[in-house]
N, C-alpha and C positions, 0 to 999 in steps of 0.2 A: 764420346767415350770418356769414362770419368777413372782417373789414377788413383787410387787408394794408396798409403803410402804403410809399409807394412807392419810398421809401430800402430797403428790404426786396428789392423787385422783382428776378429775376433775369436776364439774358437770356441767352440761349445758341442760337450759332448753330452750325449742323450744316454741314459740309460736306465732298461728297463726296469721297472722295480722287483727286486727278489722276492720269491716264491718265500713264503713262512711256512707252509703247511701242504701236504699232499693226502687226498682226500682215497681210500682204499676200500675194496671192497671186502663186509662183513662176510663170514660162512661162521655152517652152525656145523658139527661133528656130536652126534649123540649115539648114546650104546643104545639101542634099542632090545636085545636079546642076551642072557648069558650074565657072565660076573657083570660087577658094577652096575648093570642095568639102572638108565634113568641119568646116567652122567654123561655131561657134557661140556663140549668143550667151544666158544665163541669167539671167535678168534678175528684178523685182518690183517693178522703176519702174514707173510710170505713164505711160509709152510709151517706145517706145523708136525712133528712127531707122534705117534701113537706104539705103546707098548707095556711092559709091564716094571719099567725099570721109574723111579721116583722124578726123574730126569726126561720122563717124554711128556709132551704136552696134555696128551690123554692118556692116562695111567687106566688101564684097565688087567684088575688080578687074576687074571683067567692062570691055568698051569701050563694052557698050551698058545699062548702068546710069548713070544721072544721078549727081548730084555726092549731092545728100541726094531721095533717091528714093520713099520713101513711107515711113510708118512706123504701128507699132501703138501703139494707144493704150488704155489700160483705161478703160471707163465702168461706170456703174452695173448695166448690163444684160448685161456682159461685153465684150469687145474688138471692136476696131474697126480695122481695115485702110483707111490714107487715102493714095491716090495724093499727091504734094505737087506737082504739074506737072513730073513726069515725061514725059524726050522719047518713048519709046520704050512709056510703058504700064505697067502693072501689072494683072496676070492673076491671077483665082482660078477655078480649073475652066474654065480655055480662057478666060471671059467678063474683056473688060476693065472695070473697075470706077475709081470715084473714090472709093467712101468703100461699107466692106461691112462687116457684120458676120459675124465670123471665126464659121464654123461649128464644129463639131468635129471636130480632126485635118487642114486643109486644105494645101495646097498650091498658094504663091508664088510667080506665077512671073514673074522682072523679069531685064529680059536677054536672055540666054540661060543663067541661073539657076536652080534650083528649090529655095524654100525651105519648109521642114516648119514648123510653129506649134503647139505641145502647153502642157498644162496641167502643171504638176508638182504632186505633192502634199506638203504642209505649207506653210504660211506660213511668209513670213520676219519676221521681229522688226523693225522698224524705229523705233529712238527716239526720243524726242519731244525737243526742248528744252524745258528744264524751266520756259521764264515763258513767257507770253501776249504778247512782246514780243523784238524785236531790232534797237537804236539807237532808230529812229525810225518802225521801220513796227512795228504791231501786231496781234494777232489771236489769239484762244486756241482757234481749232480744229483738230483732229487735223493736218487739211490746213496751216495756216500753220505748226504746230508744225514738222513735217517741212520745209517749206521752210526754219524757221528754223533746223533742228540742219544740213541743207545748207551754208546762208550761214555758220554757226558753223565747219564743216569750211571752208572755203573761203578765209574774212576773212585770214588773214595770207598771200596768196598776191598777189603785183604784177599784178591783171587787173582789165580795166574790166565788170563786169556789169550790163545791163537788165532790171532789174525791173519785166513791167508786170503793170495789173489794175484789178480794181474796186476803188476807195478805201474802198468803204463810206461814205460817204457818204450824204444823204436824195436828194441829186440825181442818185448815180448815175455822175458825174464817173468817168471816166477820169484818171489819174497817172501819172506813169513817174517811179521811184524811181531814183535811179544810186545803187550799193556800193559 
């Protein structure tokens, strides 16, 4: 048995290389019937808005689409279609619905609108900010990452933004951060 003497000692720590980018999946949202007919919207956010207000992702002038009228959302188990209290409804296959999961290839219908819902294929790239931190909120998962390279694009623009969420915290506390 051989004594190492602890001034000798090495330590050496491994670690993994950081993720730069998280690769998501593309969907297409197009009007197929009704106002705006032919516009669409390409998306690989993590939801996106539909209604007639300037501020939803797919701006459709219909008179009987609400202002922000329901929108898609990506979960874990694939997309999800969520009425937002829409005056007039939101239809998939005739049936009106408050929160569905998008089947394959369906058809939206708000309005007197019909909107198509596909899959595109390849992922899009989407960059991480490079720390686990931005000012004063913190976080080093893929998820905050992306929120943070957002807030990085964003910071030098004169607008007030609400940031809320779970603090992380042991209590669980709710926060609402202003940018």
């Amino acid at each position: 048995m051989t004594i190492v003497p602890d001034d000798e000692l090495t330590k050496v720590t491994l670690r993994a290389e950081a993720k730069r980018s998280v690769g998501r999946q593309r969907y297409r949202l197009c009007v197929e019937r009704g106002a705006d007919s032919s516009s669409e919207l390409i998306s690989s956010e993590d939801r996106a808005l539909i209604g007639r207000s300037p501020q939803a992702d797919l701006v459709i002038n219909d008179p009987f689409v609400s202002r922000i009228h329901c929108e898609v959302a990506a979960e874990e188990d694939g997309y999800v279609l969520r009425d937002l209290g829409s005056k007039n409804g939101t239809r998939v296959g005739g049936i009106r619905i408050r929160e569905v999961h998008l089947p394959q290839n369906p058809r939206i219908s708000i309005g007197g609108s019909e909107i198509s819902f596909s899959l595109l294929g390849g992922a899009e790239e989407i960059g991480l900010h490079p720390e686990g931190r931005f000012g004063r909120l913190i976080g080093d998962s893929a998820a905050m990452r992306v929120v943070f390279t957002r807030l990085a694009r964003i910071a030098g623009r004169d607008a007030t933004l609400l940031l809320e969420g779970e603090s992380g915290n042991r209590q669980g506390a709710r926060r609402t951060s202003r940018a």
